[in-house]
C-alpha positions in Angstrom: -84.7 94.2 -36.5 -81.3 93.6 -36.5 -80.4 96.6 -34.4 -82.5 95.2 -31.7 -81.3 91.7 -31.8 -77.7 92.8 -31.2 -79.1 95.0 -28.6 -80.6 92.3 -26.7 -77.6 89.6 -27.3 -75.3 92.4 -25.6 -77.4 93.1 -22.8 -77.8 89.0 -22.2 -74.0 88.3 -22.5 -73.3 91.9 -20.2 -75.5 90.1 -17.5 -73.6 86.8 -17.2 -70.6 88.4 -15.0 -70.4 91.1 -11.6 -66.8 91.8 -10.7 -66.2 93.8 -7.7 -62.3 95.0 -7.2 -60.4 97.4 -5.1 -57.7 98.6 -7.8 -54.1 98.0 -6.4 -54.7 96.0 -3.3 -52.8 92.8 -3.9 -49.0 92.5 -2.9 -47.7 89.7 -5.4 -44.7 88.5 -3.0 -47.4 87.7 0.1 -48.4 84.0 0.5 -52.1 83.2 -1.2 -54.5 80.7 0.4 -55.9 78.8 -2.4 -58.8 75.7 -1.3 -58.3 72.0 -2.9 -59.1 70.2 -5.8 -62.6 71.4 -7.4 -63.5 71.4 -10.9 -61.7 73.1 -14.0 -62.4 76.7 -13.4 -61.0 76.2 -9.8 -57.7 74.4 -11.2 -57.4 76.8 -14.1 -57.5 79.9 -11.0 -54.7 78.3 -9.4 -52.6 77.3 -12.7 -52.8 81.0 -13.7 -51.6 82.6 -10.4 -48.4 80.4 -10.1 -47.9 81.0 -13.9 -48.4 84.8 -12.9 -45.8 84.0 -9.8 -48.1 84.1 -6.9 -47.0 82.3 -4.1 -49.9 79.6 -3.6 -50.5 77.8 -0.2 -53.0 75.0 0.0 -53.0 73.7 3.1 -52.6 70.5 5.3 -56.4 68.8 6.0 -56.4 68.8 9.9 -60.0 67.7 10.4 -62.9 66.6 8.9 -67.1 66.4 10.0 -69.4 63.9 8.5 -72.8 61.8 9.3 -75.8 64.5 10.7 -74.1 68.2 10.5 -73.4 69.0 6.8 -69.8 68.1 5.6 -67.2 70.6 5.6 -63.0 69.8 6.1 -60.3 72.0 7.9 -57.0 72.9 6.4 -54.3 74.6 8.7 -53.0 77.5 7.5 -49.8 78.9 7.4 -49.4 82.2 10.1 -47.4 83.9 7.0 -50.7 84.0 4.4 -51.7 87.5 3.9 -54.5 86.7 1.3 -57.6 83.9 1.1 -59.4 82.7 -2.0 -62.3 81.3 -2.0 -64.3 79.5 -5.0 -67.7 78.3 -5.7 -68.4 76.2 -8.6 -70.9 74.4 -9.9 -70.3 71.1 -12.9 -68.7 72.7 -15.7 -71.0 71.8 -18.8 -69.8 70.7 -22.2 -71.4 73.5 -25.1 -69.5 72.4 -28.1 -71.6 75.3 -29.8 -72.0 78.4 -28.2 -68.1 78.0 -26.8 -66.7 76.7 -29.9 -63.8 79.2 -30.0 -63.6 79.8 -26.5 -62.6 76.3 -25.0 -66.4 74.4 -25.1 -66.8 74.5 -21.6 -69.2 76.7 -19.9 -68.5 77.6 -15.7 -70.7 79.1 -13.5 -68.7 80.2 -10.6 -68.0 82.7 -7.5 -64.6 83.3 -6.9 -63.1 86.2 -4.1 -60.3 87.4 -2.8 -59.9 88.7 0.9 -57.2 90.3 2.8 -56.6 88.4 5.8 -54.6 91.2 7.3 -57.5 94.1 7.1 -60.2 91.6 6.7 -61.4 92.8 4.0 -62.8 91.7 1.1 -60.8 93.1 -2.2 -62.1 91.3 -5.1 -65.7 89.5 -5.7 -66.7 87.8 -9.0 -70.0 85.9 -9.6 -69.9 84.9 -13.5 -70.7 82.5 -16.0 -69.2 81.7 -19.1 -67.3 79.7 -21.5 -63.8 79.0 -20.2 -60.7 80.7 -22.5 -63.3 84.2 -22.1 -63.4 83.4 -18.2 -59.5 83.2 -18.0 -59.2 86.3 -19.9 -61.4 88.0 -17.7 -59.4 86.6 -14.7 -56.0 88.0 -16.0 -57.7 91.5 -16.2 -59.0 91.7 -13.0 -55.5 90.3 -11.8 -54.0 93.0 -14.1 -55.8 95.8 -12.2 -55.9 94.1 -8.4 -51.8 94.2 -8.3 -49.9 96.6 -6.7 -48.0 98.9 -9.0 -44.5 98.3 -9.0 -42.3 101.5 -8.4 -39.6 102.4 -11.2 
């Protein structure tokens, strides 16, 4: 009975995360696009790039739609950004007991990375989870997405 408990708590927890990545793909000296505010998994992204040394861009608001059409802004880019984030988050929730030793909050997020050069996309990640596993996960996928360094 055991067994078969364990089995099923595996399979539940495997479930909560599909990362897609193209190995060795991202060039840590080019300039990142990274969107504005959001809520902590969106902050915690762009705290860990520039503590990995990423050169982060944000952007300058240039316009912004409201009333009938659905509400979206426009940031200007700079011509010198060779990569785009993009993150979708929902209300991080407070579980004080299933992420007890993992930072208490739980995200339920996408988050990509494209190529603006190649137009392609190079990394895709829909997941769920509590917030110090999340970050973990980030700085494996990170890990594998940089280029190798010649030495």
């Amino acid at each position: 009975m055991r067994l078969i408990v364990l089995a099923l708590s595996c399979l539940v927890l495997a479930a909560c995360n599909s990362i897609y990545v193209k190995p060795n793909t991202l060039d840590t000296n080019a300039m990142i696009y990274t969107p504005r505010g959001g809520y902590s998994m969106q902050r915690s992204i762009k705290q860990v790039m520039d503590e990995r040394g990423y050169k982060t861009h944000v952007g300058r608001l240039t316009s912004v739609t409201e009333g009938d059409s659905s509400d979206h802004e426009i940031y200007s880019k700079s011509k010198n950004i060779r990569y785009s984030v993009i993150i979708s988050e929902r209300a991080e929730k407070l579980r004080p007991i299933w992420c007890m030793f993992n930072g208490f909050w739980w995200w339920n997020f996408e988050f990509a990375i494209s190529d603006r050069t190649t137009g392609k996309e190079i990394m895709s990640w829909r997941g769920r989870g509590c917030q110090n596993s999340s970050l973990r996960k980030l700085n494996a996928v990170l890990d594998e997405l940089e280029m190798k360094k010649d030495k």
